[in-house]
DRENVOVEX-784928 format. One record per residue (C-alpha): z, y, x; residue in three letters; residue number from 1. Coordinates in pm, 1 decimal. Each point is the difference from the previous one (the first is absolute). Layout:
BEGIN
+----------+----------+----------+------+-----+
|        w |        v |        u | code | pos |
+----------+----------+----------+------+-----+
|        Z |        Y |        X |  ALA | NUM |
...
+----------+----------+----------+------+-----+
This chain:
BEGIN
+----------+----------+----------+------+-----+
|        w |        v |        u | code | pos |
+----------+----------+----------+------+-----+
|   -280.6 |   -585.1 |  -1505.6 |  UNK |   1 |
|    285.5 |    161.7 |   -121.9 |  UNK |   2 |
|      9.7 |    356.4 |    -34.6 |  UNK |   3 |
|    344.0 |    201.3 |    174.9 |  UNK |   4 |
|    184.1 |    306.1 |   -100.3 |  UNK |   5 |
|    189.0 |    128.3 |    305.2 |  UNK |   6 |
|    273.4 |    245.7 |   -141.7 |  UNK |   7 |
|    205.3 |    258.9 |    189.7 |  UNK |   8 |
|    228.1 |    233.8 |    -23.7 |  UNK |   9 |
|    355.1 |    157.4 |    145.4 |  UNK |  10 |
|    201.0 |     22.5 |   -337.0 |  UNK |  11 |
|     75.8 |   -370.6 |     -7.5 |  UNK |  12 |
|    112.0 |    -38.6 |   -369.8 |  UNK |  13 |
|   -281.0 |    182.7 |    -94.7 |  UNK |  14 |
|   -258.1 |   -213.1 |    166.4 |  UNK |  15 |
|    207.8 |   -328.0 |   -166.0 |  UNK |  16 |
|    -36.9 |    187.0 |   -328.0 |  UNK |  17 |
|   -414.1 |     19.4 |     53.9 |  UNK |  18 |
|     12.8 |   -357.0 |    180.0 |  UNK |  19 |
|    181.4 |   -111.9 |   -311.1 |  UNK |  20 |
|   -312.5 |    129.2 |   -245.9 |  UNK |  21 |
|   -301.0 |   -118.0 |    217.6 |  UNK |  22 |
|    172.7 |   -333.2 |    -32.7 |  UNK |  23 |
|     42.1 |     -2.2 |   -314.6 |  UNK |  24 |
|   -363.7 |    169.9 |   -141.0 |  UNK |  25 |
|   -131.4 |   -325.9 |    212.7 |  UNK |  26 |
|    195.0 |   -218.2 |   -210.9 |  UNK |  27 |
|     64.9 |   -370.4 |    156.3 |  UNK |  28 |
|   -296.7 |    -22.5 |    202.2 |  UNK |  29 |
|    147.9 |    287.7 |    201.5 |  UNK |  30 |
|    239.2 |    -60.3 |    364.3 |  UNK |  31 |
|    189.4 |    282.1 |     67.3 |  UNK |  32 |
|    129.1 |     -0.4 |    449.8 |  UNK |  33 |
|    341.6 |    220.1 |     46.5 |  UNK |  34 |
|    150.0 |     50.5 |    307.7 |  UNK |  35 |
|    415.3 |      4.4 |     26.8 |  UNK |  36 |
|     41.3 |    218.7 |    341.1 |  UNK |  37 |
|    344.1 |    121.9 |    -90.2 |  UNK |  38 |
|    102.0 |   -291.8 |    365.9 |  UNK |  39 |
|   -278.0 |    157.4 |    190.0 |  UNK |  40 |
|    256.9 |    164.8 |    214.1 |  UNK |  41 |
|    166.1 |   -362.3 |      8.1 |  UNK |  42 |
|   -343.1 |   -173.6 |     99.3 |  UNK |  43 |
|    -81.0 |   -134.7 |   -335.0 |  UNK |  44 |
|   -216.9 |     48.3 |   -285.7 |  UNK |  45 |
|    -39.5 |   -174.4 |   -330.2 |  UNK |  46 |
|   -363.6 |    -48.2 |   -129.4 |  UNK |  47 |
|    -18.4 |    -96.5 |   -387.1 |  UNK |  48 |
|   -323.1 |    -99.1 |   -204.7 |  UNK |  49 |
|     48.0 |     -6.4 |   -356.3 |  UNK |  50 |
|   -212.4 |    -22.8 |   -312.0 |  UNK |  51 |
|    137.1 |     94.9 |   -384.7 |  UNK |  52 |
|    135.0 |   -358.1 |     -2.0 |  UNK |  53 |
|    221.3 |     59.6 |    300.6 |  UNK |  54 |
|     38.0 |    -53.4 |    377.9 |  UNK |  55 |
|   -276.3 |   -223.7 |    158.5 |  UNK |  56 |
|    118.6 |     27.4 |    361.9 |  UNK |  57 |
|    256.9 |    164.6 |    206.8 |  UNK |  58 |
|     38.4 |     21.2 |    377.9 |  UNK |  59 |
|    168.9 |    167.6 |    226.9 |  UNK |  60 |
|   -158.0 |    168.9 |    333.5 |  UNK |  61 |
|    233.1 |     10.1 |    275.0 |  UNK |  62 |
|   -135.0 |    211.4 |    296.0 |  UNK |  63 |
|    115.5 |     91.0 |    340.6 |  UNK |  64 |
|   -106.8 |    363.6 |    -27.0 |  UNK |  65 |
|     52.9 |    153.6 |   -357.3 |  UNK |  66 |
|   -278.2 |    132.1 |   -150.6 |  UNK |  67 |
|   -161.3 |     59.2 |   -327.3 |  UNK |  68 |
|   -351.6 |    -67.2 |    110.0 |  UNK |  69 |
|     89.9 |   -259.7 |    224.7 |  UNK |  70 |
|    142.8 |   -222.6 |   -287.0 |  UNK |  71 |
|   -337.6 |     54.6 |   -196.0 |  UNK |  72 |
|   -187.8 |    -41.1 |    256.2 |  UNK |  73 |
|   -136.5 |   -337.9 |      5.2 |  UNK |  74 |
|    225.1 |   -185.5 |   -217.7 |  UNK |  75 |
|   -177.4 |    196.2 |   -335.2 |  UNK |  76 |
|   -363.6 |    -74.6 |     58.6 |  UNK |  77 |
|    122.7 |   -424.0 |     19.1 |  UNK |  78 |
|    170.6 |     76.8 |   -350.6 |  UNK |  79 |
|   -271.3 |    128.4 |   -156.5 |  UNK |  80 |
|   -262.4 |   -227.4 |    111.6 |  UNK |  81 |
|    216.6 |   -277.1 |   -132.5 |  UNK |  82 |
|     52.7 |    169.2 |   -349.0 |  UNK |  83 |
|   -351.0 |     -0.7 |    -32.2 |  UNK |  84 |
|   -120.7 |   -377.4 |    140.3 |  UNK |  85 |
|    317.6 |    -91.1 |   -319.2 |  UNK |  86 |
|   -325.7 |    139.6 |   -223.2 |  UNK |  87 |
|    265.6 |     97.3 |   -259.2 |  UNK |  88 |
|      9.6 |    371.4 |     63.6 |  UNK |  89 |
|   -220.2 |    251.1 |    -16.8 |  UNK |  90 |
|    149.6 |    360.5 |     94.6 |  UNK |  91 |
|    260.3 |     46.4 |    284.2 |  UNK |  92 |
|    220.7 |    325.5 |     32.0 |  UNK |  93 |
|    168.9 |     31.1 |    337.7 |  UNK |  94 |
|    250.2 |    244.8 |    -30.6 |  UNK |  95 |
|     31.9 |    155.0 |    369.1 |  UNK |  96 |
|    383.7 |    158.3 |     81.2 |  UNK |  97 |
|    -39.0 |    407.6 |    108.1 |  UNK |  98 |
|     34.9 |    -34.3 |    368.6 |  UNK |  99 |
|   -351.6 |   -269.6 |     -5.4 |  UNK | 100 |
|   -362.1 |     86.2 |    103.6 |  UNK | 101 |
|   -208.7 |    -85.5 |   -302.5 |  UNK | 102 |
|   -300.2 |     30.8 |    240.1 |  UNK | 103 |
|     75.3 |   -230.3 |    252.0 |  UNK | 104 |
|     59.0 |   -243.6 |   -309.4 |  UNK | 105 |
|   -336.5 |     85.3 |   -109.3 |  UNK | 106 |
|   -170.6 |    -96.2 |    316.2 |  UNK | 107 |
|    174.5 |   -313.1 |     43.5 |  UNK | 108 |
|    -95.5 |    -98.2 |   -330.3 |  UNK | 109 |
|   -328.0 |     97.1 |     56.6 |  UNK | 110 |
|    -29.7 |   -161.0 |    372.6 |  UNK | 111 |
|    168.4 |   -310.2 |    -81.2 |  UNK | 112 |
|    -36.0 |    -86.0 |   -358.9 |  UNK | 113 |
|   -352.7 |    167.8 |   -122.9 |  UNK | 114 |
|    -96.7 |   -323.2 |   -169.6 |  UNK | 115 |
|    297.0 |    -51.5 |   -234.2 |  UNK | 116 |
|    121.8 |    358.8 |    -23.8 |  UNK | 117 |
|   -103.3 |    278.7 |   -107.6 |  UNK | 118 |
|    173.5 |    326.9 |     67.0 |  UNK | 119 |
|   -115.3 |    218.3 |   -342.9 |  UNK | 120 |
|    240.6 |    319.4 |    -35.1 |  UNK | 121 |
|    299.6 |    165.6 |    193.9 |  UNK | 122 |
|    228.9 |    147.5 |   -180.4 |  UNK | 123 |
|    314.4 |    241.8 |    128.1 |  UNK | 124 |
|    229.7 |     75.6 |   -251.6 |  UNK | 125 |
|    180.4 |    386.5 |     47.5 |  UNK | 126 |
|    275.6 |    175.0 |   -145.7 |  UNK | 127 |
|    -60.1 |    307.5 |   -140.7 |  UNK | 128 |
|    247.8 |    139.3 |    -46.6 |  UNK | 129 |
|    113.7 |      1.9 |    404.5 |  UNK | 130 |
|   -363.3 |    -68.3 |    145.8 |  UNK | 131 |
|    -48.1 |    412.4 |     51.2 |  UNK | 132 |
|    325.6 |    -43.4 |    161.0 |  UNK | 133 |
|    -89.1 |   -294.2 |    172.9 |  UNK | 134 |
|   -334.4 |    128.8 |    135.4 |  UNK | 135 |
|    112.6 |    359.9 |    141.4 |  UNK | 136 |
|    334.2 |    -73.8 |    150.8 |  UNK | 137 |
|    107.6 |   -179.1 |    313.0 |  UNK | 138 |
|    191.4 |   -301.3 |   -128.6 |  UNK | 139 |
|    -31.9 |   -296.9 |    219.3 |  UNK | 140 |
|    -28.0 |   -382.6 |   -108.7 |  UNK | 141 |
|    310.5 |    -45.6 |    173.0 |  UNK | 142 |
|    247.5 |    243.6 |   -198.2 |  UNK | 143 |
|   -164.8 |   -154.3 |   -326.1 |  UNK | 144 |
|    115.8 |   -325.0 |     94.7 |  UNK | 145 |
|   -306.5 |   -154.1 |    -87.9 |  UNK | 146 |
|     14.8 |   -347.4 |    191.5 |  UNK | 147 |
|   -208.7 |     41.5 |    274.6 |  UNK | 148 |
|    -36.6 |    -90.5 |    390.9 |  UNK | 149 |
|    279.8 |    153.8 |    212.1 |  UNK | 150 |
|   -252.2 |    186.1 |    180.4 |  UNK | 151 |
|   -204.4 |    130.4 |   -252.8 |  UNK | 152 |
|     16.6 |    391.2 |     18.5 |  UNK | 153 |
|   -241.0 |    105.7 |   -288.7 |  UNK | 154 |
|    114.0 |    277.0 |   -205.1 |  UNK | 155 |
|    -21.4 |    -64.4 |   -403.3 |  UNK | 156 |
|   -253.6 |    217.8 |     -9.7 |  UNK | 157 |
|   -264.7 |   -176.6 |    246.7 |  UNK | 158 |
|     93.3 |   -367.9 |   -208.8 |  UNK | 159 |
|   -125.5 |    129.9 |   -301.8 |  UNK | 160 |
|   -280.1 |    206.4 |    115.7 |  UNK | 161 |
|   -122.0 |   -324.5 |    157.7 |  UNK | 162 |
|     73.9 |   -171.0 |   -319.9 |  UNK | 163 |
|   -240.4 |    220.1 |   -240.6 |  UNK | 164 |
|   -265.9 |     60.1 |    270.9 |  UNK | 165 |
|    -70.3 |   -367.0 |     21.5 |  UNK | 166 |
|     49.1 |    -89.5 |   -377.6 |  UNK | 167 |
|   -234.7 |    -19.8 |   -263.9 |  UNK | 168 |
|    222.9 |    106.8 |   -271.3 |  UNK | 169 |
|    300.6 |    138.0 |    -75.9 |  UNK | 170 |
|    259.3 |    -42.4 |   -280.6 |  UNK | 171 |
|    273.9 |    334.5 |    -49.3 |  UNK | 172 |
|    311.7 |    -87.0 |   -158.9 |  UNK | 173 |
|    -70.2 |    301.6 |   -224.0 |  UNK | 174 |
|   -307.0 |    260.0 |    -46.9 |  UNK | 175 |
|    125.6 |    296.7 |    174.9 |  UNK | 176 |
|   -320.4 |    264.3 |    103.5 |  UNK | 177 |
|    163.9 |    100.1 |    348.6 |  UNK | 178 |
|     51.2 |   -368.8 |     56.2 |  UNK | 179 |
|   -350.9 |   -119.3 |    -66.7 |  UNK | 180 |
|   -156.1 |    292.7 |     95.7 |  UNK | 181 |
|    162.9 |    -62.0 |    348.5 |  UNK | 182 |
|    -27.9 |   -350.1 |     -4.5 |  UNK | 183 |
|   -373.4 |     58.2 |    -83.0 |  UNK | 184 |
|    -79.7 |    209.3 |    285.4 |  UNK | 185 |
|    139.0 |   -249.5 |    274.8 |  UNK | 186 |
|   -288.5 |   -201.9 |   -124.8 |  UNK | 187 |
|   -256.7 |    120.0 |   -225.9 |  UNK | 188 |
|   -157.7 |   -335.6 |    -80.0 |  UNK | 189 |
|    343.6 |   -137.1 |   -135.6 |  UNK | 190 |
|    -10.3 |   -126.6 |   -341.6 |  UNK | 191 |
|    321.2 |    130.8 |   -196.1 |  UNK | 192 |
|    213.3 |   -102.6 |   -246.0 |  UNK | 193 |
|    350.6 |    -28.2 |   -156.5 |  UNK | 194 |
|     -0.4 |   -338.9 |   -121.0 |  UNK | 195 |
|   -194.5 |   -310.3 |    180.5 |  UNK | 196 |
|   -159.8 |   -118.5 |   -304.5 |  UNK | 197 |
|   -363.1 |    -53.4 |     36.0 |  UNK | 198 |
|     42.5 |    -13.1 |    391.4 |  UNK | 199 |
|     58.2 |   -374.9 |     51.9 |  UNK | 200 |
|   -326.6 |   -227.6 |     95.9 |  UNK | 201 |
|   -247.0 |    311.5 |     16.8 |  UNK | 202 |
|   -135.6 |     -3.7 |    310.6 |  UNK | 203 |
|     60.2 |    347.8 |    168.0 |  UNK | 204 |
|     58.3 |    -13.8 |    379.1 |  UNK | 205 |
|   -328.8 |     52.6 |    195.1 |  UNK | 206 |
|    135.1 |    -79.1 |    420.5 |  UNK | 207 |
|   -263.7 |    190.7 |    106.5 |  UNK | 208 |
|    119.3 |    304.6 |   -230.7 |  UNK | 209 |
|    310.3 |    -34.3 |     20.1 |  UNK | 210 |
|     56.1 |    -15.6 |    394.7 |  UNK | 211 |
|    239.2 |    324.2 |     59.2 |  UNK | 212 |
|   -194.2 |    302.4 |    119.0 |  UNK | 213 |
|    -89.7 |    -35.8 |    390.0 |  UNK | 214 |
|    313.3 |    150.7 |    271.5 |  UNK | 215 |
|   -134.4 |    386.6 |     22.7 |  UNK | 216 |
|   -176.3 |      1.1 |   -344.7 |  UNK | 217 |
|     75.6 |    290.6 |   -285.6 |  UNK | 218 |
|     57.0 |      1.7 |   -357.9 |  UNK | 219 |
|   -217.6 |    200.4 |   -236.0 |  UNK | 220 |
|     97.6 |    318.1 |    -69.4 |  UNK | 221 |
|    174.6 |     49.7 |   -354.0 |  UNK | 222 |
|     10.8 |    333.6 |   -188.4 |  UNK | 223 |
|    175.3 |     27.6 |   -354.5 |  UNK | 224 |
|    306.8 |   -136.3 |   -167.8 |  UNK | 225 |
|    316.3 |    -73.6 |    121.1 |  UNK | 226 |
|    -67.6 |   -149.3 |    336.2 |  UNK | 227 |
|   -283.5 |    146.3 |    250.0 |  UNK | 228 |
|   -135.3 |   -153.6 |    359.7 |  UNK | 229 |
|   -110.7 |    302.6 |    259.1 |  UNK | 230 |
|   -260.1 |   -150.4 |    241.1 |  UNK | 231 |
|     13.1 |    239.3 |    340.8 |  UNK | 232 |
|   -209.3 |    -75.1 |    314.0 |  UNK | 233 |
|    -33.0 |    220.1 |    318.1 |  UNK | 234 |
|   -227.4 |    -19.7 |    331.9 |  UNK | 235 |
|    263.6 |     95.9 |    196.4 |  UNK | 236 |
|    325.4 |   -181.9 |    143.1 |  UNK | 237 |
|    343.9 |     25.6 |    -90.4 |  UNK | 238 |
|    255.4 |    189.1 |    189.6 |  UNK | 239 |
|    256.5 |   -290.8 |    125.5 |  UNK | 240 |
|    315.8 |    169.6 |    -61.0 |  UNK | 241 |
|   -101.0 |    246.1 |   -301.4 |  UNK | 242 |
|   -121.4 |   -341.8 |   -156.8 |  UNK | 243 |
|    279.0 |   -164.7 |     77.0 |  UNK | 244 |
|    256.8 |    253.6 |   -104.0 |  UNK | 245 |
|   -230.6 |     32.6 |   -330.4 |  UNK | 246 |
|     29.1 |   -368.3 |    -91.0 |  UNK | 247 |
|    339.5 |      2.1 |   -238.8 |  UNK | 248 |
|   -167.4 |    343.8 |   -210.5 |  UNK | 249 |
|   -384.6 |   -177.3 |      0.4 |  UNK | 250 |
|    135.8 |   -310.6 |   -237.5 |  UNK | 251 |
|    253.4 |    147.5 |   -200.9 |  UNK | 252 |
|    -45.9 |    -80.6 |   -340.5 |  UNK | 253 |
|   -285.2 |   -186.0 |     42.1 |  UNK | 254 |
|    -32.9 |   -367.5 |    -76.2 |  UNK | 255 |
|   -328.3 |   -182.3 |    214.0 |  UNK | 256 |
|   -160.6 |    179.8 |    341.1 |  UNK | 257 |
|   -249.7 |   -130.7 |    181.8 |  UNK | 258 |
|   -325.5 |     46.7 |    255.0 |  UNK | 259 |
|   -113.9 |     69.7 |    369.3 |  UNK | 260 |
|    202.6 |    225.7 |    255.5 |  UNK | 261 |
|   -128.1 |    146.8 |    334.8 |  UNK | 262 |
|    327.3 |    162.9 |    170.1 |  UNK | 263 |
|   -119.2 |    206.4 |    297.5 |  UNK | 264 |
|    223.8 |   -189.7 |    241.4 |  UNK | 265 |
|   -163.7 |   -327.4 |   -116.8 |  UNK | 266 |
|   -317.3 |     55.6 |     81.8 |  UNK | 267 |
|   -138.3 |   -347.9 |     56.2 |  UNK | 268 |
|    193.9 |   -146.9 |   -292.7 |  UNK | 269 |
|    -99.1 |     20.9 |   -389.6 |  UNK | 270 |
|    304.3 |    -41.3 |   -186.2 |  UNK | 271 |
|     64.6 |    -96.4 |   -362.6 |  UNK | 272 |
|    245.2 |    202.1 |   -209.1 |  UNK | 273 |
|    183.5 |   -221.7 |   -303.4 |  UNK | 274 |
|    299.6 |    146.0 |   -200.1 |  UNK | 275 |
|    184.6 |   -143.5 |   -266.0 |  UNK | 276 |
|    236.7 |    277.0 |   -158.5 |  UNK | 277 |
|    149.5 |    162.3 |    258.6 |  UNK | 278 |
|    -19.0 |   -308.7 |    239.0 |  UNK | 279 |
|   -317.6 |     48.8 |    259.5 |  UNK | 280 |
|   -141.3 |   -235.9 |    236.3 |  UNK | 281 |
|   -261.7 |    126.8 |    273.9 |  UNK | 282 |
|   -202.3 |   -278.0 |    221.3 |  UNK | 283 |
|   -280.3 |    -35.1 |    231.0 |  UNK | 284 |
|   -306.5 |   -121.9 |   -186.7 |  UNK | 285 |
|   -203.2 |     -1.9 |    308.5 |  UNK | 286 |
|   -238.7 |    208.1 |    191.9 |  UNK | 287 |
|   -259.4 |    240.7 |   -138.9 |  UNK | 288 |
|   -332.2 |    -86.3 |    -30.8 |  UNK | 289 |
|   -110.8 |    314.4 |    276.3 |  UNK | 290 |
|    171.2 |   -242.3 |    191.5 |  UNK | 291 |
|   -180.3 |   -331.0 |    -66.1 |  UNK | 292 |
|   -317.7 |   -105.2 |     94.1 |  UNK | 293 |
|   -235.3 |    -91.7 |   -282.7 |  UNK | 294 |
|     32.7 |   -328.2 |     -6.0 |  UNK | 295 |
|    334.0 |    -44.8 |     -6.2 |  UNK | 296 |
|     20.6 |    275.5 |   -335.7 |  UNK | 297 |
|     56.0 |   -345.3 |   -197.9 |  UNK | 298 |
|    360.8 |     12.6 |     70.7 |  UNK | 299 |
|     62.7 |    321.8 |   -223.3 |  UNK | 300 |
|     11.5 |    -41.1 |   -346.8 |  UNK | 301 |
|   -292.2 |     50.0 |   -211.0 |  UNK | 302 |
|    160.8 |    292.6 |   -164.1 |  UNK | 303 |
|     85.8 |    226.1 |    335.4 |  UNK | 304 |
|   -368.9 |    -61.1 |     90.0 |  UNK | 305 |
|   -167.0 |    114.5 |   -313.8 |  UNK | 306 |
|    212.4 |    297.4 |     36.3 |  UNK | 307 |
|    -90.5 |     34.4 |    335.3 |  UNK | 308 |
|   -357.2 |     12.9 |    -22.3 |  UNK | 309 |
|     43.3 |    277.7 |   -275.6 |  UNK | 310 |
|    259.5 |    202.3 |    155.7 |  UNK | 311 |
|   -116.6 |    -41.0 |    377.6 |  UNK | 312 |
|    139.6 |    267.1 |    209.9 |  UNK | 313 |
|   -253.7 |    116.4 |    339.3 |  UNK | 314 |
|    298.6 |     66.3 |    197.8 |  UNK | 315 |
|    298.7 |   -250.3 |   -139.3 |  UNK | 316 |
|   -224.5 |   -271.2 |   -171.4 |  UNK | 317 |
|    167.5 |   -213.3 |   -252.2 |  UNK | 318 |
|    341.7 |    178.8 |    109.2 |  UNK | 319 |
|    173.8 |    193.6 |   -304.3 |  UNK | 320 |
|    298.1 |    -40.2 |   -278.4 |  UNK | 321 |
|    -32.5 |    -52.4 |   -324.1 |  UNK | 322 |
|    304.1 |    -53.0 |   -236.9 |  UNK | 323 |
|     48.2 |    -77.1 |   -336.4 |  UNK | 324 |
|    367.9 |     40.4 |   -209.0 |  UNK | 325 |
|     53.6 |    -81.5 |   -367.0 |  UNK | 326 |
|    294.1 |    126.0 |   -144.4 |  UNK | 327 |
|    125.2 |    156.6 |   -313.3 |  UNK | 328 |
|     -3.8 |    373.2 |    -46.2 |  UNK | 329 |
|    -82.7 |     30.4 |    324.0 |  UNK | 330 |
|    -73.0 |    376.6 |    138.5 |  UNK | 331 |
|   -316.9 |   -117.8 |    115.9 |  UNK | 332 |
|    -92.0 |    399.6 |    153.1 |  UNK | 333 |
|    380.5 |    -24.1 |    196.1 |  UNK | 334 |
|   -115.1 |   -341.6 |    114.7 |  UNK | 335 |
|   -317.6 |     69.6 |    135.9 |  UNK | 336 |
|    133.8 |    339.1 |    173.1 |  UNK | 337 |
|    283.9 |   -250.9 |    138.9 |  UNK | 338 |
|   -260.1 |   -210.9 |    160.0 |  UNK | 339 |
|   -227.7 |    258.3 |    119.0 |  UNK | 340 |
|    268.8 |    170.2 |    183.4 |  UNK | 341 |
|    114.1 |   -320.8 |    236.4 |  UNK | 342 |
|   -337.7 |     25.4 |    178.1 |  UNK | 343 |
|   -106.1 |     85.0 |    287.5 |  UNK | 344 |
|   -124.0 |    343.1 |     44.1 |  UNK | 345 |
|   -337.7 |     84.3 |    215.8 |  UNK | 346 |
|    215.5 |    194.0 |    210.6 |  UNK | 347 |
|    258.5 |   -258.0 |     96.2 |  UNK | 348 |
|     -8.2 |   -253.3 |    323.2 |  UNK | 349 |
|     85.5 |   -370.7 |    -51.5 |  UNK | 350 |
|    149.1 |   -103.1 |    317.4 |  UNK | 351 |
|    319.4 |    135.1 |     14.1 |  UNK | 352 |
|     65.6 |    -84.3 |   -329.3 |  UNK | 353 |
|    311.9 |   -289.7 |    -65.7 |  UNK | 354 |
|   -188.2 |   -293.3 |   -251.2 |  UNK | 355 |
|    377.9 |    -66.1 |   -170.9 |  UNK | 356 |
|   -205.0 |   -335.3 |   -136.9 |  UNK | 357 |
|    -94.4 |   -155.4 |    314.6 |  UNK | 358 |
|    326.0 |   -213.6 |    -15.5 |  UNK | 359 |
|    -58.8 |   -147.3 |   -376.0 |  UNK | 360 |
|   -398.8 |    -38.9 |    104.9 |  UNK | 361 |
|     16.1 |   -199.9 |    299.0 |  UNK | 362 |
|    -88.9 |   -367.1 |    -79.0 |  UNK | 363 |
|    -48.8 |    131.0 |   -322.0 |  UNK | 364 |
|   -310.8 |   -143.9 |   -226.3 |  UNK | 365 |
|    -93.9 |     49.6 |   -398.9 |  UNK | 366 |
|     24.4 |   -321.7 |   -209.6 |  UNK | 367 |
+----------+----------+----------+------+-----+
């Protein structure tokens, strides 16, 4: 079984620069798989295995819809499996261009391969000196002309959050506190480091562990130091419009948001808040469990029910918001004063209200 290092990362010769050392700290019995996407607009994409002797094989992936995941998918699993049945090598690096999902590679591996491969650390590699930048501003994939899909309309931001809160390490191109300290709190189990020595054929990714937190969940709360997280929950809706109107002030300067929303005017709908920088995407999660009969409480995930049964309202039931922002410097009093004010007060009646997010919620649903 050979053990596999998926790498990531956005800054491309940066990731070829840390592709470049795994390979060589596992000496000839090492593979190294790169991905040339700079034709995936044209339809074509050039996957190379090499070892420290030189190229072992090249092809080219022509597809009729251009994507980065689409050229991985399925054609790298066959690869690998065939490295290993050569019994020559014994460590594979797959080095996995920005715009790819390191998690559906994972699975695949997992699902298809789990008797020749072994998935044992993912590792994101992250500028620092832009990834504060990177992580509070509004940047998409598109403008950074990262090859990607046509359609792709992630924001910089939301790639490499993705990136770190799937990885199991993470190598910064230089040790700068705000950096790390940032990087850190996106995901506290991350292993850091500034160089990838010592990272290559120890096995560090857990699946179960390292499954992204479930659509609606929070992050810890973080107090100290440059960057801080404010966790805020409330048994009362939000005001639609005041919400609404709210939304460009609630993320500024912040770099991850995330949790449960009840909006007044959705009433049967729990929604899931995500942010990315400034870029924020609200979708239906589902209904509430005051809605559901028992047995059908299954469907929710495990961490809106443990909640649930602690924080069970007699009147609303499961209904409520909870939020959580990480940011640096953030005015975590302001913040908290910000959100408190957008809901709605005892005194105020929710049907004549305008819902200004029933347009972007209808057909909606949270990954």
């Amino acid at each position: 079984m050979i053990p596999v290092t998926l790498l990531t990362g956005i800054d491309e010769p940066f990731r070829a620069a840390v592709a470049g050392n795994l390979l060589a700290a596992a000496g000839r019995p090492g593979v190294l798989v790169e991905y040339d996407v700079s034709g995936l607009a044209g339809g074509s994409v050039v996957r190379i295995a090499r070892t420290a002797d030189g190229v072992i094989d090249r092809e080219v992936i022509r597809m009729d819809h251009p994507c980065v995941s689409c050229a991985m998918r399925d054609s790298l699993v066959p690869l690998l499996v065939s490295i290993a049945a050569v019994e020559r090598y014994d460590v594979a690096i797959v080095s996995v261009p920005g715009a790819g999902d390191t998690k559906a590679l994972a699975a695949e591996i997992a699902r298809d391969a789990a008797g020749e491969l072994l998935t044992v650390s993912i590792i994101t590699t992250i500028d620092a000196a832009g990834v504060v930048g990177d992580l509070t501003g509004e940047q998409l994939i598109q403008e950074r002309g990262i090859p990607t899909a046509a359609e792709d309309g992630r924001a910089i931001a939301e790639v490499i959050v993705r990136q770190l809160e799937y990885a199991d390490a993470a190598v910064l191109s230089g040790d700068d506190e705000t950096a790390r300290a940032l990087v850190q709190a996106v995901n506290p189990r991350l292993l850091i480091r500034t160089t990838p020595a010592g990272l290559l054929g120890v096995r560090l990714h857990d699946p179960d562990a390292a499954t992204s937190a479930e659509p609606g969940a929070i992050s810890a709360p973080l107090e100290g130091g440059p960057v801080q997280t404010l966790v805020w929950q409330s048994d009362r809706p939000f005001h639609p419009e005041r919400l609404y109107d709210a939304l460009e002030d609630l993320v500024a300067g912040t770099a991850r948001g995330r949790g449960t929303v009840w909006i007044a005017t959705q009433h049967r709908h729990r929604l899931s808040w995500d942010s990315f920088g400034t870029n924020i995407a609200i979708g239906v999660l589902g209904p509430w469990l005051a809605d559901l009969p028992a047995d059908r409480w299954s469907t929710v995930g495990q961490h809106h029910q443990a909640r649930s049964a602690l924080e069970w309202h007699p009147e609303h039931g499961d209904r409520a918001s909870y939020l959580s922002f990480t940011g640096i410097g953030l005015d975590v009093r302001e913040l908290r004063e910000r959100l408190d004010g957008c809901l709605l007060r005892a005194d105020e009646p929710v049907h004549p209200l305008t819902d200004p997010f029933a347009p972007y919620l209808e057909g909606s649903a949270a990954a």
